[in-house]
N, C-alpha and C positions, 0 to 999 in steps of 0.2 A: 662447230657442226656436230663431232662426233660426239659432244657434254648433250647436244639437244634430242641427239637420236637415243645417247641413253637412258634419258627423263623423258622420252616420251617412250623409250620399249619398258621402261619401270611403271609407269603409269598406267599402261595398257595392264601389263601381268597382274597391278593390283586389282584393276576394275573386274577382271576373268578371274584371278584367285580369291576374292574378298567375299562375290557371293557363293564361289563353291566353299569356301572356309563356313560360312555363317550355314550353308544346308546339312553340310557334313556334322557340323556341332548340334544341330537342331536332329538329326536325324540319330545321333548319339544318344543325345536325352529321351529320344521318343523312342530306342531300344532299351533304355536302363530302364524306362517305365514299366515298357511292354516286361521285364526279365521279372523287374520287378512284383507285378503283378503275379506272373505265371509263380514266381516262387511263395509266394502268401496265397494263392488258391491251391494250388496243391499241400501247402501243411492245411486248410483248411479242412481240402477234401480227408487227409489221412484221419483228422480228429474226427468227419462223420465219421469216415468209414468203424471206425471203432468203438460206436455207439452201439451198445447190443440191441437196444428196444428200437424197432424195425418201425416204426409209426415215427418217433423221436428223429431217425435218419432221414428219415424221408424228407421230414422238415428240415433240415439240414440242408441237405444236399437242394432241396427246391431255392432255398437261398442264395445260394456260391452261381456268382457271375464269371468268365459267361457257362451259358446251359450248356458244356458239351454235350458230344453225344457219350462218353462213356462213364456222366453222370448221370445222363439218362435214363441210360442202361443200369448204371443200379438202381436208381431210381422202380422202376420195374421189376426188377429180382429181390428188393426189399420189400416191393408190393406183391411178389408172387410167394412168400414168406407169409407175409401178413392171410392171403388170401388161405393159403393151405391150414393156417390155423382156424381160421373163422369157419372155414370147412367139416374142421374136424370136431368144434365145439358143436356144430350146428347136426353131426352125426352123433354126438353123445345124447344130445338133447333127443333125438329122435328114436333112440333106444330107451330111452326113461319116460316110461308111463307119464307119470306129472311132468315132467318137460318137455313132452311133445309138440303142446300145442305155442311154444314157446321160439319153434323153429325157426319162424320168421322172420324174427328179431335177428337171426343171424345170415339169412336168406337175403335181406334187403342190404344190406351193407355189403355182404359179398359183391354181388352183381354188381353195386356202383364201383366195389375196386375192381372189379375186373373189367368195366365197361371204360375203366379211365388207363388201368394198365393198357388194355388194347388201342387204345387212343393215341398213348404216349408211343406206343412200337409202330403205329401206322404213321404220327409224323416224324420217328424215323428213320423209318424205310421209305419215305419219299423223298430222303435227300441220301438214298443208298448207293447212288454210284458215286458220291465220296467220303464215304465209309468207310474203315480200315475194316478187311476181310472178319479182325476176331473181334470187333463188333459188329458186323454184320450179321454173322452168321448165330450171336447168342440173341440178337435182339426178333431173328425170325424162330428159331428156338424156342424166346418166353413167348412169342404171339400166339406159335402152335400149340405152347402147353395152356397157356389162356384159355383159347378153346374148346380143347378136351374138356375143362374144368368146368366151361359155360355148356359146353352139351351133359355134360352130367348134373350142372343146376339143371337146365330145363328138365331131366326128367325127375326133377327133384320135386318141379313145381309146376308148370306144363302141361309136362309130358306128349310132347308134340314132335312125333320122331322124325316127320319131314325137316323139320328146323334142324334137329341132332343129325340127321343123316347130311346136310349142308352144310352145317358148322365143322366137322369132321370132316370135310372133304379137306373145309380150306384150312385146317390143321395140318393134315397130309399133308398141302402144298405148300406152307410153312417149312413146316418138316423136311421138305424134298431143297428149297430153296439155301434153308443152315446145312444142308448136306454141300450143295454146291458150294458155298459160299467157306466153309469149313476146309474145304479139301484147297482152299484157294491160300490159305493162312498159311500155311507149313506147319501144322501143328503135331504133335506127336500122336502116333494111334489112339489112344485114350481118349484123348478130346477131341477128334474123328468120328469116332465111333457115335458120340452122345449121339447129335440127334438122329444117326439110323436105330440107333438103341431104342428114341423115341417112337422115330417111324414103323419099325418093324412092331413094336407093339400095339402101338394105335391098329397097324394095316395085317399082321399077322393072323396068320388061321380065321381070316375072313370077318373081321370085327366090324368093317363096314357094311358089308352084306347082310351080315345079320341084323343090321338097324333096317338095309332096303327091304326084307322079306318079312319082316315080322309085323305083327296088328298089335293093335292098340291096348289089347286089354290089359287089366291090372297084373296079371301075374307078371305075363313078361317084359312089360313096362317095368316092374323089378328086377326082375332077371338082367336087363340089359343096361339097370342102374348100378348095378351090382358087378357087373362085368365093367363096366367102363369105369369104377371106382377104381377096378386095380389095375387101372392104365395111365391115371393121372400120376406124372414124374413126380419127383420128390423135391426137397429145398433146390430153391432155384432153376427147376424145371427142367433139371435133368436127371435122366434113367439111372438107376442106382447101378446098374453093369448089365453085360449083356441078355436076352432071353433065354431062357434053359430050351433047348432044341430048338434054334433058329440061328440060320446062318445070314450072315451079313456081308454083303459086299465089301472086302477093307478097302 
């Protein structure tokens, strides 16, 4: 009796231990996978990230499964690189007589990087409440510098200040939203600071205002291309340090 009670309590523990045996080995191999993975996407990423030519990365990084998001985000800060160059070629050309009328050429490709950079920051920040704080707050950072950049094409080409006085608001709120989201990271003051650095220069000594109260004509349709040129952040879309008399909240 007691040989049959113990081949029948053996029998029992195999049939309860046999499929947790076969899940637990199964769920091993599907962590070696997953580890595995994670460590060949990350030397992947180090090799983009080390590519200097910012066009080159980009394709790079568009490759590497899956998309996080803080390939994303470079993804964006390589095209906010790219964008700042295209910029600046596109202000050489418009100071040289003979290549002025050449402007356009770098006019239209701007817009479309910046129309895709803003695209890429809008899908994601709609998946922003599970975002870690220090990509949160650079990904609304590049969206706000994006659009300083695009209010200063319009009046490059435009010159339609309703649109610039609109694009600028939602740069501010950008702006206001990596302030929140910044202060939520524990970051040290320095990287704190960017994007009020950003904001306070956008919103400082009335820069919005002066887009609401001014008319259309050509001078100061210059003027206020010229002022908002030395507001657009630098590589990467952020403020090179603080404003000479302006204080900021720390």
């Amino acid at each position: 009796m007691k040989t049959r009670i113990h081949i029948a309590l053996i029998v029992l523990l195999s049939l309860i231990l046999t499929p947790l045996g076969v899940y637990a080995t199964r769920q091993y191999f599907i962590d070696s996978e997953l580890e595995e993975r994670e460590i060949l996407l990350r030397k992947e990423l180090l090799k983009a990230d080390a590519i200097v030519d910012d066009a080159a990365a980009v394709a790079a990084y568009t490759k590497l499964t899956p998309a996080l998001p803080e390939i994303q985000l470079r993804i964006v800060q390589r095209q906010w690189r790219m964008a700042l160059e295209l910029m600046r070629y596109m202000q050489r050309a418009g100071k040289n007589a003979e290549l002025r009328n050449e402007t356009g050429a770098f006019g239209g490709p701007l817009k479309t990087l910046l129309d895709r950079m803003l695209e890429r920051c809008s899908t994601l920040l709609a998946d922003g409440a599970t975002l870690r704080p220090e990509i949160l707050w650079q990904t609304y950072n590049a969206a706000g510098s994006a659009k300083v950049l695009s209010a200063f094409m319009m009046l490059e080409t435009e010159q339609n200040l309703d649109k610039v006085q609109g694009v600028m608001r939602e740069a501010l709120t950008d702006y206001k939203a990596a302030i929140e989201a910044v202060d939520k990271a524990g970051l040290p003051p320095a990287q704190k600071n960017i994007p009020r650095w950003n904001f306070e220069l956008l919103n400082g000594e009335g820069s919005v205002q002066k887009y609401e109260a001014s008319t259309t004509d050509t001078e100061k349709n210059q003027a206020l291309k010229e002022n908002l040129e030395t507001l657009i952040p630098e590589i990467g879309g952020y403020a090179p340090g603080e404003p000479i008399d302006t204080r900021v909240k720390k």
